[in-house]
N, CA and C atoms as a LAMMPS dump frame, in Angstrom:
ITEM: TIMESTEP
0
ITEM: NUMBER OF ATOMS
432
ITEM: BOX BOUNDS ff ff ff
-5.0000000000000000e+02 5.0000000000000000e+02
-5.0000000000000000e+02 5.0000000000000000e+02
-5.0000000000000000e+02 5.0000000000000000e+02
ITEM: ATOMS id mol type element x y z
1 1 1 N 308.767 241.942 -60.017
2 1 2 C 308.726 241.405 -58.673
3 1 3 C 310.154 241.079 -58.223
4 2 1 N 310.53 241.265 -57.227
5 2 2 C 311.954 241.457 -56.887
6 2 3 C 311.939 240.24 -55.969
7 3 1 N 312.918 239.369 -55.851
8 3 2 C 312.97 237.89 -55.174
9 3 3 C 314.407 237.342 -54.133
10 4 1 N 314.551 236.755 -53.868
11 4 2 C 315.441 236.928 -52.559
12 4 3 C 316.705 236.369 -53.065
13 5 1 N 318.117 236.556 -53.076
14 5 2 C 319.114 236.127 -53.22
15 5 3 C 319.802 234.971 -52.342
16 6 1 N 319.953 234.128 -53.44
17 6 2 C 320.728 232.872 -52.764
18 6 3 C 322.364 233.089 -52.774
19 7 1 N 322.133 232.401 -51.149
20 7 2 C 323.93 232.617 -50.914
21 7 3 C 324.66 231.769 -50.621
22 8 1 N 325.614 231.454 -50.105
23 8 2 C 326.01 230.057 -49.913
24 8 3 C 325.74 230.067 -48.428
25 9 1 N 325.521 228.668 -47.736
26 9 2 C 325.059 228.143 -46.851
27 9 3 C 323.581 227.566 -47.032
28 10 1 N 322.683 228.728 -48.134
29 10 2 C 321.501 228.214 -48.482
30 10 3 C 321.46 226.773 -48.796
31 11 1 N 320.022 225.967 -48.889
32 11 2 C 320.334 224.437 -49.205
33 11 3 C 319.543 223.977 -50.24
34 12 1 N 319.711 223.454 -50.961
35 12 2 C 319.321 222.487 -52.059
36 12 3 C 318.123 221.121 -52.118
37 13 1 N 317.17 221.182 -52.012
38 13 2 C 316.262 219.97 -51.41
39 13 3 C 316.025 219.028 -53.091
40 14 1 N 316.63 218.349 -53.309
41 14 2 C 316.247 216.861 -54.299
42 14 3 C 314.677 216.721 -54.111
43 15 1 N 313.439 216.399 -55.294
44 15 2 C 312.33 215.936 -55.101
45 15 3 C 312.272 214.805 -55.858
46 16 1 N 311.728 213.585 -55.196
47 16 2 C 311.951 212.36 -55.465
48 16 3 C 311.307 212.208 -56.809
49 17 1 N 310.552 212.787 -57.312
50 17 2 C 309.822 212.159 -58.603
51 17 3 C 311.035 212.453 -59.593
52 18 1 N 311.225 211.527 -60.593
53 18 2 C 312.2 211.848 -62.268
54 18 3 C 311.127 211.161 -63.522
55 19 1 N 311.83 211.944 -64.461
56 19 2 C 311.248 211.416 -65.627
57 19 3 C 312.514 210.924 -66.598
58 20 1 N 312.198 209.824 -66.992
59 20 2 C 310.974 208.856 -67.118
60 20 3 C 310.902 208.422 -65.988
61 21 1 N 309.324 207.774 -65.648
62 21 2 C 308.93 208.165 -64.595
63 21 3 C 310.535 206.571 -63.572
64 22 1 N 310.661 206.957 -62.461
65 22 2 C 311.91 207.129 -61.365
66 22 3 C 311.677 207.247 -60.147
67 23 1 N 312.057 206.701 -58.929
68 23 2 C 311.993 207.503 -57.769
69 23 3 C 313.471 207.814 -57.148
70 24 1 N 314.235 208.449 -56.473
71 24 2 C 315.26 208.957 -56.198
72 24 3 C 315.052 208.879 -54.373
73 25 1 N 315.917 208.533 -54.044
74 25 2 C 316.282 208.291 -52.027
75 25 3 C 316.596 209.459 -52.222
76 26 1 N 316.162 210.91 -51.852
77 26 2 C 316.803 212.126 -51.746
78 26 3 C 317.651 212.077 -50.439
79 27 1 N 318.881 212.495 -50.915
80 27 2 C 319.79 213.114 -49.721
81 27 3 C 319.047 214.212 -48.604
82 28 1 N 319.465 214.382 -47.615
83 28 2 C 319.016 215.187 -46.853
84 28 3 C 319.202 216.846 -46.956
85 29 1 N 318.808 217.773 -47.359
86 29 2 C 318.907 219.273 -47.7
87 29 3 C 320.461 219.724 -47.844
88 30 1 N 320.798 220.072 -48.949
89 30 2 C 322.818 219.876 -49.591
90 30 3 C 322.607 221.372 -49.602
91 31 1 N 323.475 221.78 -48.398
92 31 2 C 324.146 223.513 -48.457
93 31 3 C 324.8 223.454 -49.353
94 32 1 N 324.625 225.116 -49.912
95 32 2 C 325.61 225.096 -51.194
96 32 3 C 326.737 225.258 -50.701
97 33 1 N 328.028 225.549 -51.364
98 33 2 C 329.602 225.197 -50.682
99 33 3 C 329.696 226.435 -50.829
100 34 1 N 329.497 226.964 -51.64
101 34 2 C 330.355 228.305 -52.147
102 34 3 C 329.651 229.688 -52.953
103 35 1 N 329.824 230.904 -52.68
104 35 2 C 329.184 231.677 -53.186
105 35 3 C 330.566 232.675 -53.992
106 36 1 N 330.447 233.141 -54.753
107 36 2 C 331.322 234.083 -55.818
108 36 3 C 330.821 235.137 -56.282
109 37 1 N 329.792 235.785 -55.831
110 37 2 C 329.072 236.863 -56.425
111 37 3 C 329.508 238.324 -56.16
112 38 1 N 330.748 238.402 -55.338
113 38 2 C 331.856 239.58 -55.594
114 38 3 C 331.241 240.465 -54.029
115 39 1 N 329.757 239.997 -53.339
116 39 2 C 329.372 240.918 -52.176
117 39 3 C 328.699 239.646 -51.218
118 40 1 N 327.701 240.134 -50.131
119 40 2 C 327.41 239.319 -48.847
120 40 3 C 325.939 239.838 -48.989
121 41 1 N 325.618 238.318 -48.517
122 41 2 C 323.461 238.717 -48.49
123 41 3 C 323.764 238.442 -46.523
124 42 1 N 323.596 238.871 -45.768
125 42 2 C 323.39 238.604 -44.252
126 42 3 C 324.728 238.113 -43.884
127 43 1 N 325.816 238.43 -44.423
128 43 2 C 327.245 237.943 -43.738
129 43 3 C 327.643 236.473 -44.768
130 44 1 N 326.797 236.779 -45.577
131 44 2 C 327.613 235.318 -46.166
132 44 3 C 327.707 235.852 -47.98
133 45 1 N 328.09 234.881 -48.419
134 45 2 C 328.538 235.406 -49.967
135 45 3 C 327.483 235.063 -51.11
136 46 1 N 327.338 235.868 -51.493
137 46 2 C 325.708 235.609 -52.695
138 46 3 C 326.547 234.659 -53.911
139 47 1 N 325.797 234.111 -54.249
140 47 2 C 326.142 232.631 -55.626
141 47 3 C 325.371 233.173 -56.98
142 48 1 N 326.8 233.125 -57.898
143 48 2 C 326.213 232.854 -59.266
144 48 3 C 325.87 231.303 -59.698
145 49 1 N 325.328 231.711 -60.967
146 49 2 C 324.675 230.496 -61.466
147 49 3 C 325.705 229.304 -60.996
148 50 1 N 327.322 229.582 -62.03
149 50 2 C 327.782 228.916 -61.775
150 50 3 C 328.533 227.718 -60.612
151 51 1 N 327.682 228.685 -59.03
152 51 2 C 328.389 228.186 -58.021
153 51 3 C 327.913 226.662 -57.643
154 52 1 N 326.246 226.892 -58.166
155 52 2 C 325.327 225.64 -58.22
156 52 3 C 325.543 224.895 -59.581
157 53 1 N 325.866 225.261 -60.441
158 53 2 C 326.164 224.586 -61.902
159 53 3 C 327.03 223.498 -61.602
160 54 1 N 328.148 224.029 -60.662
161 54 2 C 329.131 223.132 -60.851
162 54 3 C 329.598 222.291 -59.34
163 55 1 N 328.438 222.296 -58.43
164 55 2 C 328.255 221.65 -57.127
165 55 3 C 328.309 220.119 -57.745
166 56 1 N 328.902 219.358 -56.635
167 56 2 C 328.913 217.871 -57.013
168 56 3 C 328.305 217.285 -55.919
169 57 1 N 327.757 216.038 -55.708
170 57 2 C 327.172 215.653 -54.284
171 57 3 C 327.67 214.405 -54.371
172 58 1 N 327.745 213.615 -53.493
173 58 2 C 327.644 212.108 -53.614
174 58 3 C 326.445 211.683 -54.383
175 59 1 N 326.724 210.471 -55.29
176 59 2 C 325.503 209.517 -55.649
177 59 3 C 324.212 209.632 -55.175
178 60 1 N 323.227 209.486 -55.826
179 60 2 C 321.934 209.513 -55.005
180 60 3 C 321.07 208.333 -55.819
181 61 1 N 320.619 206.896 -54.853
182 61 2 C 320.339 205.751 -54.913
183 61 3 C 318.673 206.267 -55.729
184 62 1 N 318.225 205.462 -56.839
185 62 2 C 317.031 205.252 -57.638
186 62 3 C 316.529 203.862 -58.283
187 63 1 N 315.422 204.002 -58.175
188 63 2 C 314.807 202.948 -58.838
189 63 3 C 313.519 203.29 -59.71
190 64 1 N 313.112 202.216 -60.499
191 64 2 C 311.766 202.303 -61.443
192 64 3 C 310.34 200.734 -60.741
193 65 1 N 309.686 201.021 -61.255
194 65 2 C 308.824 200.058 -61.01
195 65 3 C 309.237 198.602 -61.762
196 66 1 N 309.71 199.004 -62.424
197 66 2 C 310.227 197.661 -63.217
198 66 3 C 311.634 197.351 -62.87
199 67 1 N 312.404 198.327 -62.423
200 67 2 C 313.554 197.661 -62.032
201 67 3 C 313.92 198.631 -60.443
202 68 1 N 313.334 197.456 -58.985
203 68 2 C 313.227 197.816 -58.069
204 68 3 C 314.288 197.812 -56.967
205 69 1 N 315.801 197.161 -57.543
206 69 2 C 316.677 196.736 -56.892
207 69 3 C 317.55 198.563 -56.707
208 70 1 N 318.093 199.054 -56.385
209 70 2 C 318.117 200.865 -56.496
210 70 3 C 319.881 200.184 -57.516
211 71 1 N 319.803 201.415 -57.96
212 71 2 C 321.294 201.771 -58.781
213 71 3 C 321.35 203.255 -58.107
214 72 1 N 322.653 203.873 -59.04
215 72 2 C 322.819 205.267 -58.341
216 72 3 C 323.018 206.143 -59.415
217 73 1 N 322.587 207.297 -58.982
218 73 2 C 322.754 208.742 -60.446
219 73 3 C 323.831 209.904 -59.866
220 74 1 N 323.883 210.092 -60.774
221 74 2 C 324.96 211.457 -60.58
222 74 3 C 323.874 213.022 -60.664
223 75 1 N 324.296 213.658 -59.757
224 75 2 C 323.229 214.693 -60.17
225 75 3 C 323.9 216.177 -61.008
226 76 1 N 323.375 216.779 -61.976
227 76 2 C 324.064 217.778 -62.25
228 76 3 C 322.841 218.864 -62.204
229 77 1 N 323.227 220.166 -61.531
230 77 2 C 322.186 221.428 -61.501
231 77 3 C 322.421 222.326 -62.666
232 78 1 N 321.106 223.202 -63.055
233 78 2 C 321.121 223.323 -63.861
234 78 3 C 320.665 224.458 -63.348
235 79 1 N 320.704 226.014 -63.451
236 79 2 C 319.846 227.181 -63.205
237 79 3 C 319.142 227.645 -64.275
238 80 1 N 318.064 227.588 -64.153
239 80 2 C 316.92 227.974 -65.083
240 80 3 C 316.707 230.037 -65.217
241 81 1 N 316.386 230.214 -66.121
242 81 2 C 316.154 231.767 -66.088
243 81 3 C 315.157 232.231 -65.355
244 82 1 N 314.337 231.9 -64.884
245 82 2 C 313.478 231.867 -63.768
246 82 3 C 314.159 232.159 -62.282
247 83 1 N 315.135 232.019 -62.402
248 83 2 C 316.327 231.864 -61.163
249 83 3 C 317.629 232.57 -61.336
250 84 1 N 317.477 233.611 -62.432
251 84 2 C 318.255 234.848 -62.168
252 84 3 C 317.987 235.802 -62.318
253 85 1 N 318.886 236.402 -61.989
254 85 2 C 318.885 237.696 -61.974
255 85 3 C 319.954 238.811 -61.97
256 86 1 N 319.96 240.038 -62.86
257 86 2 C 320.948 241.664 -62.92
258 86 3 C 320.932 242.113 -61.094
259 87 1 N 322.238 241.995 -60.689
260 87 2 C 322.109 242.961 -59.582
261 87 3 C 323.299 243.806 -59.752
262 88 1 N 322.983 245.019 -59.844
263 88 2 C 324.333 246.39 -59.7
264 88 3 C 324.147 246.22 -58.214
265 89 1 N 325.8 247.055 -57.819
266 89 2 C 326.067 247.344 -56.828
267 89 3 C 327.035 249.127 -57.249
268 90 1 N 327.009 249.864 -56.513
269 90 2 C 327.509 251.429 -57.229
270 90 3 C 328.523 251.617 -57.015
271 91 1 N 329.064 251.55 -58.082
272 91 2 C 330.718 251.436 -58.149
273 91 3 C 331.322 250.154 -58.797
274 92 1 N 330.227 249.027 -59.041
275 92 2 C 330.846 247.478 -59.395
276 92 3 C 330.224 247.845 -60.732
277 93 1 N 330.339 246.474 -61.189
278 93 2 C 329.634 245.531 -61.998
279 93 3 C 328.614 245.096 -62.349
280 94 1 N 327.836 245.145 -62.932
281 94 2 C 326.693 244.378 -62.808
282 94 3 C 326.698 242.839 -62.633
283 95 1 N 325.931 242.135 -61.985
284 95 2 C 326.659 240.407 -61.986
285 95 3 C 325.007 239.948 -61.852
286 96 1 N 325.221 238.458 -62.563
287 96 2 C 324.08 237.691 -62.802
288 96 3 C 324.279 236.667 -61.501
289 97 1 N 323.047 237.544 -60.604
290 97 2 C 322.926 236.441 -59.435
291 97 3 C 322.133 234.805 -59.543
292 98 1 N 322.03 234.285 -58.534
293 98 2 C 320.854 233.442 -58.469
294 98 3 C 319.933 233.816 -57.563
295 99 1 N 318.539 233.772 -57.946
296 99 2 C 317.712 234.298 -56.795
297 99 3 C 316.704 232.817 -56.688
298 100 1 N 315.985 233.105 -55.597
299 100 2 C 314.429 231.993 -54.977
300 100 3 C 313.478 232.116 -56.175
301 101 1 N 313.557 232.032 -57.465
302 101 2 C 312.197 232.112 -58.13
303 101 3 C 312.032 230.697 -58.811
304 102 1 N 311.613 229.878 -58.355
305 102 2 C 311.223 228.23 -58.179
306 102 3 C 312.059 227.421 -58.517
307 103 1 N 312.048 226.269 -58.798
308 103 2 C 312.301 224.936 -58.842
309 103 3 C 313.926 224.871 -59.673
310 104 1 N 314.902 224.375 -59.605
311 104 2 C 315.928 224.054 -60.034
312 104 3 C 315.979 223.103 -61.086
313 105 1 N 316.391 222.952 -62.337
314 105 2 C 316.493 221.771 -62.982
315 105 3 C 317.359 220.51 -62.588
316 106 1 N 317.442 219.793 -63.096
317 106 2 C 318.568 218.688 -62.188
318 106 3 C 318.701 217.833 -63.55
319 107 1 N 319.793 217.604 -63.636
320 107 2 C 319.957 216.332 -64.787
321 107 3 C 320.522 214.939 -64.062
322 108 1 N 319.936 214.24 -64.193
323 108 2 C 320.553 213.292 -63.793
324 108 3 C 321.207 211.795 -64.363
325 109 1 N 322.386 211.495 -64.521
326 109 2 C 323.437 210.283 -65.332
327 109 3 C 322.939 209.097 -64.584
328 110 1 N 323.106 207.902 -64.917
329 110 2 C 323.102 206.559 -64.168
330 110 3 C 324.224 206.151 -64.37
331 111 1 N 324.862 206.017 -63.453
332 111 2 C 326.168 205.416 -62.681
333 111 3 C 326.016 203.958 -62.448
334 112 1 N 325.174 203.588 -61.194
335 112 2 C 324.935 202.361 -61.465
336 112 3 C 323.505 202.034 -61.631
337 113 1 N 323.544 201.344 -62.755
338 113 2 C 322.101 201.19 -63.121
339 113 3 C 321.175 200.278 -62.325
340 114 1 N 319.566 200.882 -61.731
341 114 2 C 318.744 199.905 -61.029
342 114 3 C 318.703 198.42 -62.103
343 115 1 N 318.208 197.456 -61.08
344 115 2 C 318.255 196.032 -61.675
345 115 3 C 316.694 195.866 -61.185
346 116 1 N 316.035 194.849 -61.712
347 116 2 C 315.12 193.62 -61.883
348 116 3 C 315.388 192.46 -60.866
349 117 1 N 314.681 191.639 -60.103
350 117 2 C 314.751 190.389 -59.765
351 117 3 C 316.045 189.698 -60.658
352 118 1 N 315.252 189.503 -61.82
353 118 2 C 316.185 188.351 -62.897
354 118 3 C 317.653 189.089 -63.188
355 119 1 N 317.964 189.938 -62.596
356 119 2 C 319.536 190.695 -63.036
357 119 3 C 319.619 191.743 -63.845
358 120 1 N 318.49 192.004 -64.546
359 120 2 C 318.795 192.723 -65.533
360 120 3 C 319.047 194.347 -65.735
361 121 1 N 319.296 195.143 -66.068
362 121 2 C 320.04 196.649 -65.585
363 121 3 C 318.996 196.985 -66.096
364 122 1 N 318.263 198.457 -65.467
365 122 2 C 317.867 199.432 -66.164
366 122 3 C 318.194 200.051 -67.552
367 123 1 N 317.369 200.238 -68.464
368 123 2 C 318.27 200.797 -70.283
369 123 3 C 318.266 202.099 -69.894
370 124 1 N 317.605 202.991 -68.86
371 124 2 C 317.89 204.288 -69.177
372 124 3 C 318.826 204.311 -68.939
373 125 1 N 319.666 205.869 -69.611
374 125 2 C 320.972 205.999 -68.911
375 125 3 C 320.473 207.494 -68.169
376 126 1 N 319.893 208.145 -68.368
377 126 2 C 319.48 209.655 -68.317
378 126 3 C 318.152 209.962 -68.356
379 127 1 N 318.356 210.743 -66.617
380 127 2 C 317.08 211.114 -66.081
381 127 3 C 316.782 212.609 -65.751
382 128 1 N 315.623 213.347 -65.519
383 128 2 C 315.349 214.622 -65.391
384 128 3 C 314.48 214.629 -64.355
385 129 1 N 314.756 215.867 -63.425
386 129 2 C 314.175 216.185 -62.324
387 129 3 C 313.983 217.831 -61.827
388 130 1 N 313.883 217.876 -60.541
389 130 2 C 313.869 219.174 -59.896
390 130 3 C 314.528 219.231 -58.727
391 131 1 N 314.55 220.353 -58.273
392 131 2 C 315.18 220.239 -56.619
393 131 3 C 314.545 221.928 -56.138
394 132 1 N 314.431 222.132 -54.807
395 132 2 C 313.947 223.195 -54.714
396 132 3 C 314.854 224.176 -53.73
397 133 1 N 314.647 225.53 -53.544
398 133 2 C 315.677 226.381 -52.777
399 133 3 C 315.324 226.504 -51.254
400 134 1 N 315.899 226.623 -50.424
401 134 2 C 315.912 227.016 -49.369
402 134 3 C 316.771 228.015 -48.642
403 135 1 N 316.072 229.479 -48.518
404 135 2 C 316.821 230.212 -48.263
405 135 3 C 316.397 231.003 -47.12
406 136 1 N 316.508 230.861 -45.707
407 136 2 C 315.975 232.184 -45.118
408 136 3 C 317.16 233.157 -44.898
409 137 1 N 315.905 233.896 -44.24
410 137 2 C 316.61 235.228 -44.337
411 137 3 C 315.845 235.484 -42.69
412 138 1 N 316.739 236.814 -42.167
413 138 2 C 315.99 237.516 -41.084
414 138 3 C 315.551 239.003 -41.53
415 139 1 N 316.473 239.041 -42.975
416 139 2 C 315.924 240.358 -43.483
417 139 3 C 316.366 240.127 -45.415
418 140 1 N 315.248 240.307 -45.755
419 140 2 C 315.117 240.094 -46.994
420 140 3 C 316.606 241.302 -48.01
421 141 1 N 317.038 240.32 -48.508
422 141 2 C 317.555 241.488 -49.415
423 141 3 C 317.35 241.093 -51.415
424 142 1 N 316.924 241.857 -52.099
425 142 2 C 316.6 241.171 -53.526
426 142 3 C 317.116 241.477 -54.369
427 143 1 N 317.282 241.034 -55.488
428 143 2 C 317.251 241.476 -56.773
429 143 3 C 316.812 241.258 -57.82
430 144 1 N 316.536 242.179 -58.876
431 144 2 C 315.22 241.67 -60.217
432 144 3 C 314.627 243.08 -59.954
């Protein structure tokens, strides 16, 4: 099944649930910055793994049921194999794109840790999540 290539401008959507269980203030839909994939999906530049690997965002505010005061996480993306893909071009390279085939991993650090009423910090330090793709297109182009 052949699936749609992400490029830069595409956007990044945070989903509030983490484990252990977490809720996360998602930022509002984070365009990617940058694409490196050596060609253009609709005038813009197709992204390897690494273009999302190594995206940084501002902080993003969380809390737990037990500790409801928010702290903040760092988010790091993660591309899952589910989300690439071989594309030749004739005459290049072969290059490992990123394509739309579901959910993004997300790791996420605690920076500042949520608190309790009585003061007390959250013990996690490290949380896990998802985020999902957003990519249109007016004309599909794929690879896989």
């Amino acid at each position: 099944m052949q699936k749609v290539i992400v490029r830069q401008s595409d956007t990044i959507t945070l989903m509030p649930a983490l484990t252990p269980p977490a809720t996360l203030v998602p930022p509002p839909p984070i365009p990617i910055p940058r694409g490196t994939a050596g060609f253009q999906v609709e005038g813009l530049p197709a992204c390897v793994p690494d273009d999302i690997e190594t995206m940084e965002i501002p902080p993003v505010p969380y809390s737990t049921p037990a500790f409801p005061t928010s702290g903040t996480l760092r988010a790091r993306f993660r591309v899952p194999a589910a989300n690439r893909a071989k594309y030749a071009r004739t005459g290049h390279a072969t290059v490992e794109v990123v394509v739309d085939g579901g959910p993004l991993e997300v790791h996420f650090t605690v920076l500042t840790p949520a608190s309790n009423p009585a003061g007390s910090p959250d013990p996690v330090t490290e949380y896990q999540g998802s985020a999902t793709l957003t990519c249109p297109r007016t004309r599909p182009v794929t690879a896989g």
